[in-house]
C-alpha positions in Angstrom: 152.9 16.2 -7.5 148.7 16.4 -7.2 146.8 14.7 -9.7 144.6 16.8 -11.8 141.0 15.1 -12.1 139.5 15.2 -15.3 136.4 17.0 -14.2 138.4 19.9 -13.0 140.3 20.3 -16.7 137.1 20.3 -18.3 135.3 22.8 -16.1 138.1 25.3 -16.5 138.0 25.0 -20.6 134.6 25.1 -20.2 134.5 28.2 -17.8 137.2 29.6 -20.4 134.9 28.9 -23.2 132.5 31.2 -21.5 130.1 29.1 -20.2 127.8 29.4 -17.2 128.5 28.3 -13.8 125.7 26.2 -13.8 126.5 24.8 -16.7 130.1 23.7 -15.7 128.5 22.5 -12.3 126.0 20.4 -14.0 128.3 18.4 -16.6 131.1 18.0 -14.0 129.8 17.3 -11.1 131.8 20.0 -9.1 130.3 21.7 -6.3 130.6 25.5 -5.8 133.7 25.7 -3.7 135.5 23.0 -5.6 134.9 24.7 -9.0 136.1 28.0 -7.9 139.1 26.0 -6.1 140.1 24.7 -9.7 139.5 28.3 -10.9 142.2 29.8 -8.7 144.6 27.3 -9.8 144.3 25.1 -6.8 146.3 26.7 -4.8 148.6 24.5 -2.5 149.6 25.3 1.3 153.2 26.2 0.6 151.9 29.2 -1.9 152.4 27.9 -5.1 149.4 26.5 -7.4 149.0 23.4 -9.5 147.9 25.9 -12.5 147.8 29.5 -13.4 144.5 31.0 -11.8 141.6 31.8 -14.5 140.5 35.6 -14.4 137.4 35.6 -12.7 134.1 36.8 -14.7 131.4 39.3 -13.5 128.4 39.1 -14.8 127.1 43.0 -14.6 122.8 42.7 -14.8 121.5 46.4 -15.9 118.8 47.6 -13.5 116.3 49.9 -14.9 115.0 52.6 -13.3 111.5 53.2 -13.4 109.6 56.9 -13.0 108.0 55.8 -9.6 112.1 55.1 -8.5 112.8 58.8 -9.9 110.0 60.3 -8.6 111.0 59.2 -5.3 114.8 60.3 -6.0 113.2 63.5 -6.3 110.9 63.6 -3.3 113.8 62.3 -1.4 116.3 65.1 -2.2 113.5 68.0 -2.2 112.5 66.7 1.1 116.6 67.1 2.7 116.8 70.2 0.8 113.6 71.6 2.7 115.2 70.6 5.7 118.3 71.9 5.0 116.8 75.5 4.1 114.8 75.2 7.3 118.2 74.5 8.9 119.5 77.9 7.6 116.3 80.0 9.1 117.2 78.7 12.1 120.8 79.3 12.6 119.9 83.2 10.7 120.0 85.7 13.5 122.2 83.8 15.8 125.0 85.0 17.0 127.4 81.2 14.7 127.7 84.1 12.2 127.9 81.9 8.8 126.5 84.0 6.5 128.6 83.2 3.4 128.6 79.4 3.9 124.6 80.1 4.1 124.5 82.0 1.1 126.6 79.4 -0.9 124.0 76.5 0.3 121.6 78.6 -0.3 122.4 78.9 -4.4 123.2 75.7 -4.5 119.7 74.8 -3.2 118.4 76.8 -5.1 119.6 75.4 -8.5 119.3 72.0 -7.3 115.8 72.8 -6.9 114.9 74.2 -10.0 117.0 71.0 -11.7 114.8 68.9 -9.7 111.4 70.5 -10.4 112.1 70.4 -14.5 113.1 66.7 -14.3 109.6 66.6 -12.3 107.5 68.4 -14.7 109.5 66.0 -17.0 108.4 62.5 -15.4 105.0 64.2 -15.4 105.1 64.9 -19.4 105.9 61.3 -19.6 103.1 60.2 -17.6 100.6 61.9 -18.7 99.3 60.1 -21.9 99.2 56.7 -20.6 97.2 58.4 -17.8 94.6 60.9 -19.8 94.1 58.3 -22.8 90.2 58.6 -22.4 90.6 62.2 -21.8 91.9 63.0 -25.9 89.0 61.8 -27.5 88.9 63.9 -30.6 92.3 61.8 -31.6 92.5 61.9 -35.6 94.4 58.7 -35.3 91.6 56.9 -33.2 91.4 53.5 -34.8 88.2 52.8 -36.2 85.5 51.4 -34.0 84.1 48.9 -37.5 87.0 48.3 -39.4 84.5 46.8 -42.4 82.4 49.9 -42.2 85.8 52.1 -42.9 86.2 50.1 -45.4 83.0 50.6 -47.0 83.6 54.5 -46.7 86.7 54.5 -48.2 85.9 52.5 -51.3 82.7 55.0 -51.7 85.3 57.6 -51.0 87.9 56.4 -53.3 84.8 55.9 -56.3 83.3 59.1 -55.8 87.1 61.0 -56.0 87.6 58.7 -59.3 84.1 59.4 -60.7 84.3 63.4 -60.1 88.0 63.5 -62.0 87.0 61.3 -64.8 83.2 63.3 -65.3 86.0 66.9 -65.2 88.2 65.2 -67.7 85.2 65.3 -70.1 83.8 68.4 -69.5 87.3 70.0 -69.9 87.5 68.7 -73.9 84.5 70.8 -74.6 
């Protein structure tokens, strides 16, 4: 019977454990293939293995999708629908008579279309404030352009609403 090295016990706790491939490569010293031979159990020419194969991870990264990648989605499929609906004016009147098939693309073009133009007047919702910024200048919530003068005008403000309620308060015992 094979001889189990040390190295490859410990990179399949380790890889059990969770940790990274790189990790397990760097403290044991194992290159790519032989990890990954260890992994499957080392499997031996006469179909057994030395031990039971580790399930295999797979690390899943999220891609985002920005609203340049949608918009061209959307220029992409308006562009084969075009063509597509060009496609039908040019078989119409020929003698292929496919007019329910052409009728049925048709709707569905149709609906695809006006799906696509809502998500499009959608992405251009979205971009639209980071575009016209300097365009909505009469913002109430426009930060102050001297925060120590607003500060100033507050306090006179704030003393002047104070000074009117308590000069009311006297008049009102009369």
């Amino acid at each position: 019977m094979t001889e189990i090295p040390e190295n490859a016990t410990r990179a399949r706790q380790m890889y059990a454990d969770g940790a990274t491939v790189a990790a397990i490569r760097a403290e044991t010293g194992l290159k790519h293939h032989q990890l990954y031979h260890w992994l499957e159990g080392a499997p031996q020419k006469h179909g057994g293995s030395l031990l039971p194969p580790l399930p295999k991870r797979r690390i899943v990264k999220r891609t985002r999708i920005s609203a340049g990648d949608r918009l061209s989605v959307v220029a992409r499929i308006m562009r084969s629908a075009e063509r597509q609906v060009a496609e039908i004016d040019r078989r119409i009147g020929t003698e292929h008579d496919q007019s329910e098939k052409d009728a049925r693309a048709l709707a569905l073009l149709a609906r695809t279309i006006r799906e696509l133009t809502a998500v499009d007047a959608m992405n251009r919702e979205l971009e639209q404030p980071k575009m016209g910024g300097a365009a909505n200048d009469d913002d109430d919530d426009k930060p102050p352009d001297d925060i120590d003068e607003f500060r100033n005008e507050l306090a006179r403000r704030i003393n002047a609403l104070v000074a009117s309620r308590s000069d009311r308060g006297t008049a009102g015992d009369d």
